[in-house]
Each structure stands twice: as C-alpha cells, then as structure tokens.
C-alpha positions as CSV (number, residue, x, y, z in Angstrom):
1,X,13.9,23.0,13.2
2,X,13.2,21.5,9.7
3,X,16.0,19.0,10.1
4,X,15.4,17.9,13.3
5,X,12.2,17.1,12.7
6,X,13.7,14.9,9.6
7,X,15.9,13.7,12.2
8,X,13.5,12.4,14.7
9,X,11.5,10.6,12.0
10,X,14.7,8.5,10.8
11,X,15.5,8.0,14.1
12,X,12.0,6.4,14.6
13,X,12.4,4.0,11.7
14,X,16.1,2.9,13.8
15,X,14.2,2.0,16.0
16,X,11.5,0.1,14.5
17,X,13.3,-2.0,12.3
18,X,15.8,-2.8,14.9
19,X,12.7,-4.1,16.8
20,X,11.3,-6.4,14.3
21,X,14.9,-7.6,13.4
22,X,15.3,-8.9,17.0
23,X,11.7,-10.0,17.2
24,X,11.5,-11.9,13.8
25,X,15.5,-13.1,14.9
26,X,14.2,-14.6,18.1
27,X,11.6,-16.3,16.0
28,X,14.3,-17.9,14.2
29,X,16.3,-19.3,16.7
30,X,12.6,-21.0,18.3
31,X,12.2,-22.3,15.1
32,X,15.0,-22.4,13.1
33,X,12.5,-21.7,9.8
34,X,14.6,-20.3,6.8
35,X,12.0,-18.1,5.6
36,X,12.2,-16.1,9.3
37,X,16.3,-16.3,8.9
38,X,16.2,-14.1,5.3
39,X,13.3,-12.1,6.7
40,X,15.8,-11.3,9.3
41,X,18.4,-10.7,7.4
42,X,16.5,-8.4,5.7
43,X,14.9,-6.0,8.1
44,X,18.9,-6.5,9.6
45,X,19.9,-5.0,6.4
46,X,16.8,-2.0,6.9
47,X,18.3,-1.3,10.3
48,X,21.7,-0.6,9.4
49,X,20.9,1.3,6.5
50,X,19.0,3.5,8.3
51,X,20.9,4.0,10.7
52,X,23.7,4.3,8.3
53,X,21.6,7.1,7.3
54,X,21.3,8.9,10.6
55,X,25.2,8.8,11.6
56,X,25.5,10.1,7.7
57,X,23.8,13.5,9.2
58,X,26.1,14.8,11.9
59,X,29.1,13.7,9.9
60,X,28.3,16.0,7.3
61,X,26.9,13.9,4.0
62,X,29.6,15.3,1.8
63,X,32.2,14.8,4.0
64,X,34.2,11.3,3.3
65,X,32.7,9.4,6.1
66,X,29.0,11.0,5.5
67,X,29.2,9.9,1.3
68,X,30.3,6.2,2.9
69,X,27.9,6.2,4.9
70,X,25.5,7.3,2.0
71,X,26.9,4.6,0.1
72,X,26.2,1.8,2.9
73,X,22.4,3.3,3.4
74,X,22.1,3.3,-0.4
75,X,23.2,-0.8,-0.5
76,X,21.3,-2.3,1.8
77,X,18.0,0.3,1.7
78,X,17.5,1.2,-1.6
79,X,18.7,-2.1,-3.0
80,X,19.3,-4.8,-1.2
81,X,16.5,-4.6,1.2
82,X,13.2,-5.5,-1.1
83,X,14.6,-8.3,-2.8
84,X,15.9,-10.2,0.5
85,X,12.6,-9.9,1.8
86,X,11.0,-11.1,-1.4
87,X,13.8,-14.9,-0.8
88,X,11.7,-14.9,2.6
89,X,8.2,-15.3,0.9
90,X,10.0,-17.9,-1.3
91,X,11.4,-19.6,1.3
92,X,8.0,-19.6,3.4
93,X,6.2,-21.9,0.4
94,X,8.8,-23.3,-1.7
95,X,11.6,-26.5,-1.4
96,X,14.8,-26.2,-0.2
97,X,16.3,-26.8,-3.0
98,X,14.7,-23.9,-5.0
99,X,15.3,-21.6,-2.1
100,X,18.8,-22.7,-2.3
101,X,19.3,-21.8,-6.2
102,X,16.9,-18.4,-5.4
103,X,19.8,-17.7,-2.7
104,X,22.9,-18.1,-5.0
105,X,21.5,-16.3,-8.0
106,X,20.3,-13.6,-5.6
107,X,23.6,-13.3,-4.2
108,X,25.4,-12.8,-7.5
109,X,23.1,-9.8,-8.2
110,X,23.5,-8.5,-4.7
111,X,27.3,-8.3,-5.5
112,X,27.0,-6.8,-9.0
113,X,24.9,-4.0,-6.8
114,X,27.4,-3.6,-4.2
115,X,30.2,-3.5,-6.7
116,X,27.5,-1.1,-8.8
117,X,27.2,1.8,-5.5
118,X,30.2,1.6,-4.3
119,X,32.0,2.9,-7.4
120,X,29.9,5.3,-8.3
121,X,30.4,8.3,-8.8
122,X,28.6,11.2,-6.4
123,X,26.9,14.4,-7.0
124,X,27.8,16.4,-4.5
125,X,25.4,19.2,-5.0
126,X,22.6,16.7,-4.7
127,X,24.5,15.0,-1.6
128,X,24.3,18.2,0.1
129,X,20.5,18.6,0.2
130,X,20.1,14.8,0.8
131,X,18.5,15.2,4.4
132,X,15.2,14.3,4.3
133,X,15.0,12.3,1.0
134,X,15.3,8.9,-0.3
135,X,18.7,10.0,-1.6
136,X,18.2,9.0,-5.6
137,X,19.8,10.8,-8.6
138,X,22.7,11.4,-5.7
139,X,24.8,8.3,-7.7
140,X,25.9,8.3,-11.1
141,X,25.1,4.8,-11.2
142,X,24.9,5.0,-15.4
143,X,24.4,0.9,-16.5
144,X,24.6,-0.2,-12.6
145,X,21.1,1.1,-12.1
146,X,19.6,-1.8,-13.8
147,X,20.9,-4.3,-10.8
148,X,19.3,-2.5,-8.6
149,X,16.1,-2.0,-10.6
150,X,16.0,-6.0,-11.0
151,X,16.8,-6.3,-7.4
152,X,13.5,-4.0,-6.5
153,X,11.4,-5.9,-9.1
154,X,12.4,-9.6,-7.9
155,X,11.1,-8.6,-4.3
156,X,7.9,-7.6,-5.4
157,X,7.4,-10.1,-7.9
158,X,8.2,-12.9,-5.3
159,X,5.4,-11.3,-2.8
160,X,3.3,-11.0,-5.6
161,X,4.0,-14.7,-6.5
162,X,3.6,-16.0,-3.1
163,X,0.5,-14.6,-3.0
164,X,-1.0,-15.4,-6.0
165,X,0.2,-19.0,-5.0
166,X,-1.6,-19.2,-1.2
167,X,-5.0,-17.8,-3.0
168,X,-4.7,-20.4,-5.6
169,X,-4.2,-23.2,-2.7
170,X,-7.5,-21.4,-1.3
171,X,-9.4,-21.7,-4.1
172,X,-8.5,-25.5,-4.2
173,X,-9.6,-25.3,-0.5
174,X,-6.4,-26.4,0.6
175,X,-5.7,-25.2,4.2
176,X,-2.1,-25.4,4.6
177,X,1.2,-25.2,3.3
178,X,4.3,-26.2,4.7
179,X,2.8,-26.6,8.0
180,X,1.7,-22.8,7.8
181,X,-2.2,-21.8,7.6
182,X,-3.3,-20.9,4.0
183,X,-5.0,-17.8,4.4
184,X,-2.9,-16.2,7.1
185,X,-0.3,-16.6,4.4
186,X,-2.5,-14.9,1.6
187,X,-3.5,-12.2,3.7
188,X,0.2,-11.8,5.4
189,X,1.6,-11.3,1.8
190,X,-0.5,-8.9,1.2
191,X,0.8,-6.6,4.4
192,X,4.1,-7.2,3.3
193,X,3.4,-6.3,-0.6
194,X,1.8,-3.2,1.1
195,X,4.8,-2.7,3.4
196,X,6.6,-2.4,0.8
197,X,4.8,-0.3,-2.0
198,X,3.9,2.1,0.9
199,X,8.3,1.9,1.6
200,X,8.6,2.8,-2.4
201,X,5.9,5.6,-1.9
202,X,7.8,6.7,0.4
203,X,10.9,8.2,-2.2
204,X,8.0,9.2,-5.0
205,X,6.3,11.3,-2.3
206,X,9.3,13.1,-1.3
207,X,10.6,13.8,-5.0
208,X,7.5,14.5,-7.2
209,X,5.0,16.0,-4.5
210,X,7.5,17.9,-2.3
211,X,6.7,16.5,1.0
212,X,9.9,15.6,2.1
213,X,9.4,15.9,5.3
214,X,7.1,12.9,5.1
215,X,10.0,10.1,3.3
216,X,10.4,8.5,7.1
217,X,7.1,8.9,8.1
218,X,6.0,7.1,5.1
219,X,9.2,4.0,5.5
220,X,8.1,3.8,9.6
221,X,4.2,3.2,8.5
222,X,5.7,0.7,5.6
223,X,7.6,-1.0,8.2
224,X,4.9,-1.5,10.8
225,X,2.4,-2.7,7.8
226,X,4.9,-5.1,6.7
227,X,5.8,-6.5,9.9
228,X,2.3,-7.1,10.7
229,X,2.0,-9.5,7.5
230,X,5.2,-10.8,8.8
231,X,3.5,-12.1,12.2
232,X,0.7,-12.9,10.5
233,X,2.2,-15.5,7.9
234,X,4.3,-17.1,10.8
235,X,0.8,-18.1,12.5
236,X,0.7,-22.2,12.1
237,X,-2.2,-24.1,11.1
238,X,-4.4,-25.5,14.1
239,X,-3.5,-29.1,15.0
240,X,-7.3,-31.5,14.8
241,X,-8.3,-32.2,17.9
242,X,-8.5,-35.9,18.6
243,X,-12.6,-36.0,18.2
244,X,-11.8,-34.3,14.2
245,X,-9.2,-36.4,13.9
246,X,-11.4,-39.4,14.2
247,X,-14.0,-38.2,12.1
248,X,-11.8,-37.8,8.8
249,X,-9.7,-40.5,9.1
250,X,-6.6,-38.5,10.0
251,X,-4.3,-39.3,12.7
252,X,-4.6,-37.9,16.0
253,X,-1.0,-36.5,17.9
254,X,-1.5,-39.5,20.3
255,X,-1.9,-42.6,17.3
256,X,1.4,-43.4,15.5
257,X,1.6,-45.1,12.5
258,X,1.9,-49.0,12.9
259,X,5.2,-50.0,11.1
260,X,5.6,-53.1,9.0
C-alpha cells in the first residue's frame, strides 16, 4: 500500500510538469522569447526525469533497464534541471550575447555531468530501497559530484541574481525591463527561487526526517510554486494609453517617429 501511494504521488508530478512544459512551450512558439524556450527545456527535462523515475518502478530499479532509468532521472532531475531553469532567469533580463556565452559554458558542465552519472558506479543495496526517495548516495559519483553541485548552485545563484537585479531596477523606480514589468519579475523570481528550494527540500525531508513518503508531495508543491513565478514574470508591462502618452512626452502606438 506504502508504494502505491509513493506511486501515485510521482505520477502526479508526471503530470504536472508535463503540463507546464506544454503550457510554457506554447508560450514560446507565441512569442518566440528565449527565456520561455530554456524554461521549457527545463521543466522538459523535469518531465522526463520523472517519468523516467516512474517506468524505473515496475521494471525493477536494480534490474538493467530500472538502474538506466535511474541514471536518466538522476541527469536531468537531480542535475540538470535547476541550473537550466536558472539560463531562463538570465535570459529573461540579460543580452543575447551573454545568454549566448551562459548557454555554451553551461552546456560544457551539463556534459561533464552526463559523462559524470552515467559512469558511475551503483550501489545496489541503496538502489533497491530507492522507491520513494530522492535517490542520493545510490551513485558512487566520487570527484563527479562537484559538477553536479556547481550545476545546483548556478541555478540558484542566477534566480537569486535576477532578483536581486529587478529590485534594484525598483528601487531606481524603473518599471520595465526588456519589455517585461519590473515587479512582476521581482516577485516571479521569487516563486521560482521558492519552487525550487521547496524541490531541494524535497530530498532533505525524505533523508534526514524520515518522511519519505512526502519527497513527491514536496517536488509537485515546488513545481506548482515555481510555475506560478513562471506566469507571473512572463506578464508584460502595460502599454500608456494615448492621453499618458501625451502627458510625458512619450510616443503614443499611433505617432511614429518623423525620419530625416
């Protein structure tokens, strides 16, 4: 009974990543922003591992197929995922140029990672109570653990920088950037930061508290959080209205520019 209710709580997160995925996906295509494309790509990446995760149960986690399938969850969740979402807050605020040079470098360490988990080596006493968990000390990762903790901390540090950058343009009573509302940016960075320390929660609950039962319930409530900061930061600043337009100067939709 234990496990199925373990079950139906990864199952949920299949599901809710997949929707976001699709709905931040479709955002993309509208508007073709890159920030929405590696947000995308990102809760993309949460999806399959999850579900990666879920197939991993009925094939039997020690089995060949089940420690792939381990391995693929343990990629693109544990660490992959955090620091793709952190190139989407870059992306939402910076050039393309340094989004561009963010999205090489990040790509090397993404491959040391990959190259990292997939050779690794697998306990399989600890593979074999995996169910329910966030699936850590199951790799002998030895040196390779250090991608992945630089992958986790460049995520974070790029929410946290994003955000510490949209309060400073508040502060300077600046109410845009990029086209993009100031504060809803400040305060969607802050759902996602949360998203994401509730996702990391998530594993700490499970392995020092006990409550493993709780690891999905935890990564579904992270997900909904930061998807809500994800909508939120997407929200464009309102267009002056013709009558405000006039009355600082600025140009209204309707007045071009005179050219030389």
């Amino acid at each position: 009974m234990e496990t199925v209710l373990l079950v139906s709580f990864a199952i949920v997160n299949v599901i809710v990543t997949a929707a976001f995925a699709g709905v931040v996906l479709m955002q993309y295509w509208q508007r073709r922003r890159p920030h929405q494309l590696y947000w995308s790509l990102a809760l993309g990446m949460a999806f399959v591992a999850t579900l990666a995760y879920v197939l991993m149960i009925p094939a039997q986690p020690t089995s060949a197929l089940g420690t792939a399938l381990f391995r693929i969850y343990y990629i693109l969740g544990a660490a992959l995922t955090s620091a793709w979402l952190g190139l989407g807050s870059v992306a939402l605020v910076s050039s393309r140029r340094v989004t561009l040079a963010c999205l090489i470098v990040l790509s090397l360490v993404s491959l040391l990672a990959i190259i990292s988990i997939a050779t690794a080596g697998v306990d399989q006493q600890a593979l074999s109570h995996v169910i329910g968990s966030s699936g850590r000390g199951v790799l002998q990762l030895g040196a390779g653990v250090i991608t992945i903790i630089v992958l986790n901390t460049v995520g974070v540090v790029a929410v946290v920088g994003v955000l510490l950058y949209s309060l400073w343009k508040l502060l300077r009573r600046q109410t845009s950037i990029r086209g993009l509302q100031t504060s809803n940016i400040f305060w969607g960075n802050i759902l996602i930061l949360l998203g994401e320390l509730l996702n990391a929660a998530a594993g700490s609950f499970a392995r020092f508290m006990g409550l493993e039962s709780t690891f999905w319930l935890f990564m579904a409530l992270g997900w909904i959080v930061f998807f809500g900061g994800v909508l939120l930061t997407g929200r464009r600043a309102p267009q002056p209205t013709p009558a405000t337009a006039a009355a600082t100067g600025a140009p209204s939709s309707s007045q071009q520019p005179v050219s030389s």
